[in-house]
N, C-alpha and C positions, 0 to 999 in steps of 0.2 A: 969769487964764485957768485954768480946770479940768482935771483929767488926763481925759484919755479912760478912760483904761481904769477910772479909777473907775464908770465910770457899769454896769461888770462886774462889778467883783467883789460877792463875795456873802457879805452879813450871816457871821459865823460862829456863829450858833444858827439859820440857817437849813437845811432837811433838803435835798439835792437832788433835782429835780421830775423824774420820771421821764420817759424820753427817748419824745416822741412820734412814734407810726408815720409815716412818710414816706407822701405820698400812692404809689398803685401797688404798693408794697409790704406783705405780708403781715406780721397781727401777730404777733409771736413770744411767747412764753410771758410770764408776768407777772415783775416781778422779782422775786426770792425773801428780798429782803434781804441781810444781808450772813453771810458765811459762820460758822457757830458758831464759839463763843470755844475756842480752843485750837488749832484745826485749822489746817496747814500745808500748801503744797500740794504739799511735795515728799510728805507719805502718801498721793496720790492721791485719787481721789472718794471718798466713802462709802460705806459699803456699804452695797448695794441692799437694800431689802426683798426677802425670803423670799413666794416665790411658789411654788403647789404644782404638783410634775411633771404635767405630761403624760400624759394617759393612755395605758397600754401601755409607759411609759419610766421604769425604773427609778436609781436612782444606782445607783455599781458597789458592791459589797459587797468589803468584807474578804478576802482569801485565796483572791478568785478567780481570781487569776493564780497561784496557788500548788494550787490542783486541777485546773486545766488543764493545769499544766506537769507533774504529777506524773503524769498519764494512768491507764489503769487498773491498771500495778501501782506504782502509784507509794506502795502500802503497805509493797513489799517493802523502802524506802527504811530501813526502822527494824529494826533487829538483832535485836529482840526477834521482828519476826513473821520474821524467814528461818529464828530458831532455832525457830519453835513449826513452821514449813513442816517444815524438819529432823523432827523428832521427830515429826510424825505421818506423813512418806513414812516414816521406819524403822519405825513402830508395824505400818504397813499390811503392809510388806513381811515382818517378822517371822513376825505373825499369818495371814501365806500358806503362809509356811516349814514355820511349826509347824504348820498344818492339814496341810498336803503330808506333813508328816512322819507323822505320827498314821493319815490313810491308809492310806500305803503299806504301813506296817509295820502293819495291821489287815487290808489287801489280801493282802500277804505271809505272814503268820503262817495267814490261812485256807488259803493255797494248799498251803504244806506241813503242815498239820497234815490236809489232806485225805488229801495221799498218806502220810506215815507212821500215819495209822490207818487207812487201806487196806489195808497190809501187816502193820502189826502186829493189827488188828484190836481196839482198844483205844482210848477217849477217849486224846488226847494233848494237851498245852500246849507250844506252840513259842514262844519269843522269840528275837528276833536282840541283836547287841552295840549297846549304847548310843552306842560309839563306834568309828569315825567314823559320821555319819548317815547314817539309811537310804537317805536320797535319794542321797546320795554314793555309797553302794556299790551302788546301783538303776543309777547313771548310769555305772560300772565295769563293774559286771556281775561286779563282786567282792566278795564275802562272808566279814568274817571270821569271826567263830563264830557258830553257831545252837544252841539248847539245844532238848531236845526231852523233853519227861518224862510218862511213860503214868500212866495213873489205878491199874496195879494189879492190875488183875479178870485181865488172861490177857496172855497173846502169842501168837497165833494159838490153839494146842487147847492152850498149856501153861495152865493156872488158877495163881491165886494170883501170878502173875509181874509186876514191875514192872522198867520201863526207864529209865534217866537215861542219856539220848547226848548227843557233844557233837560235832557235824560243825564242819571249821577248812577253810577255804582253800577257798572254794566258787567256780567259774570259771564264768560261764553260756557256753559258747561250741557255737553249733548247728549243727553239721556231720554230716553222713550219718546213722549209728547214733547218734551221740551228741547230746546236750543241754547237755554239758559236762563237767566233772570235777570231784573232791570231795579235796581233801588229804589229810586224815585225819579217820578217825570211831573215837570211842570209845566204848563203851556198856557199862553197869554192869549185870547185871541178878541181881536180889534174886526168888529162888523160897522159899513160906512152906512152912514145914512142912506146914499142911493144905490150900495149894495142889499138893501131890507127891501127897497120899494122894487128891483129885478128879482130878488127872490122871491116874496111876495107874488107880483105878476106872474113869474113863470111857474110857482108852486102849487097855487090856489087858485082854480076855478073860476070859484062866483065873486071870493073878492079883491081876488086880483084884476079882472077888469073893473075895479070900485077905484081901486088906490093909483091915484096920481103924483103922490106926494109923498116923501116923509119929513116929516119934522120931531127933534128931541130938543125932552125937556129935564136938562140935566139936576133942577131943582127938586122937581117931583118924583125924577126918575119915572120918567114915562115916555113912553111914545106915539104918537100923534098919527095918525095913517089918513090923509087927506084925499077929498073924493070931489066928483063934480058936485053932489049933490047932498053930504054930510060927511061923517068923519067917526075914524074909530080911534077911539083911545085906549093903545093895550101898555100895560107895564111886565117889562121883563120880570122872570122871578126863577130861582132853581127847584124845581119839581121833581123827584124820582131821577136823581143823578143827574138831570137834564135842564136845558131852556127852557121854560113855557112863556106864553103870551097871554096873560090873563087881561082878558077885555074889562074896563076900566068904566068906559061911557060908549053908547055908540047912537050915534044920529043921522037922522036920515028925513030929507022934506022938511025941513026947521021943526023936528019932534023925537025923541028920544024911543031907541026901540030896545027889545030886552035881549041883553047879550047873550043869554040863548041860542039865538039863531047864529053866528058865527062864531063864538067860542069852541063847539066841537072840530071846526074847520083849522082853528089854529092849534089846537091841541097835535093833530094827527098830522099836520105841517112840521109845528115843532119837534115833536118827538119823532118824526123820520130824519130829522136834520142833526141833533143834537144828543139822540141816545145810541147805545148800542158803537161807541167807538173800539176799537181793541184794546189789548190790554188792561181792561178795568177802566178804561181814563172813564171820569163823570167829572160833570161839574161840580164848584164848590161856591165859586157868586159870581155877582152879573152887576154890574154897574153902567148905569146912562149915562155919557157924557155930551158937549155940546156937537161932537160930529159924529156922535155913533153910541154904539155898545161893547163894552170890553167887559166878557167875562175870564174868569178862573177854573183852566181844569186842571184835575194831576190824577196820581195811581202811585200806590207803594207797592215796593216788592212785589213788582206783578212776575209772570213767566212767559218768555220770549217763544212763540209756538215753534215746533220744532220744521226746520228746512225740507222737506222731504214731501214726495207728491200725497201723502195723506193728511197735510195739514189741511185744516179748516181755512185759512187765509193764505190765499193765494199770493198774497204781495208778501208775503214773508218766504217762499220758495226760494229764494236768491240770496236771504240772508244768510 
């Protein structure tokens, strides 16, 4: 008797016959064979063929969760730009400083160079102190020194006269009369030789057509007024806060006359020329040198008259 199941089993060089569809039943895909050599199925399926996106649908790119999360200042994130940030807000701020600065003290310097050559009647160059800034002392209303230095040509009707002031402790404070106050003011002023013989001439009369000449003599302290026909000899001196000319010798025709007779003339000369300046200024001395006269005025703690059309001095309206 034969085995059953022989009548089963199957040759072993025979290939197995691929499983036929059941009727009613859809046919499934063909067999594909058996799975390439090497493959394991714990690696999962294969990978797919590469099929091209979708239109309108991109893959995600590189470091775009890294510019999204950084938002718009997400540059400030790196040291180098918050230092370059730094350095250009200070460049800016600087560069406003210094303009402001440059201004002010351009605005400043017109203001008073208006009023002291109003009074002096003379070009004059003002500058203020370097230090502290002008804006600084703009925003005090405190002033430490101001230099103020005339071209030369005159001081009011004196000719030849030049002035180097130095005004200290300047208060802007505006109440009633006043505009403020001024600590102390000092002023140099150098009279040339043939600035005394134009003023002279043009101030004096009778003996200004006398003087042809000046000559100083810085030993004696005196000065010499030379004429076709004799000579006066006056020495400076400070009189009632002022300059005078007190006549010394005076001759005339090779004979000595009494200085009486033009001493009142230089009196009322000098004292229109060198009294009555503003703010207190008087003189304090006079010295003869070999090309001239340099005397000394100043004023403490005077009061800056107030800007307004009822001040008494009109060159101070613009301060």
């Amino acid at each position: 008797m034969t085995d059953p199941s022989e009548q089963w089993a199957r040759p072993a060089n025979q290939q197995p016959q691929p499983q036929q569809p059941q009727p009613g039943h859809p046919a499934g895909p063909p067999y594909a064979g058996p799975p390439p050599q090497g493959y394991s199925p714990a690696q999962g399926y294969p990978p797919a063929q590469g099929y091209p996106p979708a239109q309108g649908h991109s893959p995600a790119q590189a470091g775009d969760h890294d510019e999204s999360g950084g938002g718009r200042f997400g540059f400030l994130r790196d040291p180098l730009s918050i230092v370059l940030v730094v350095v250009i807000v200070l460049a800016i701020g600087a560069a406003a400083l210094v303009g402001g600065e440059i201004y002010a003290r351009q605005r400043a310097d017109s203001i008073v160079s208006a009023t002291t050559k109003c009074e002096i009647q003379d070009d004059v160059t003002v500058s203020f102190a370097k230090f502290p800034p002008f804006l600084y002392q703009y925003a005090t209303s405190h002033y430490d020194t101001i230099s103020v230095t005339t071209a030369g040509n005159q001081i009011r009707n004196i000719k030849g006269m030049k002035a180097q002031i130095s005004i200290d402790d300047v208060r802007i404070d505006k109440s009633g009369s006043s505009s403020g106050s001024i600590g102390a003011l000092d002023a140099t002023l150098t009279w040339s030789t043939d600035g005394i013989k134009q003023t002279i001439q043009n101030s004096i009369p009778l003996i200004g057509g006398f003087v042809t000449g000046v000559k100083t003599n810085a030993a004696d302290g005196t000065v010499d007024l030379e004429g076709m026909l004799g000579s006066i000899v006056v020495k400076p001196e400070v009189v009632n806060n002022g300059i005078s000319l007190q006549v010394q010798q005076l001759t005339g025709l090779g004979f000595t006359l009494p200085r009486e007779t033009v001493q009142p003339a230089l009196d009322a000369f000098s004292g229109q020329l060198t009294q009555n300046y503003p703010l207190g200024v008087h003189a304090d001395s006079v010295q003869v040198t070999d090309s001239g006269v340099v005397s000394k005025f100043s004023t403490r703690n005077a009061s800056i008259p107030a800007s307004n059309g009822n001040s008494q001095d009109p060159c101070f309206a613009g301060l």
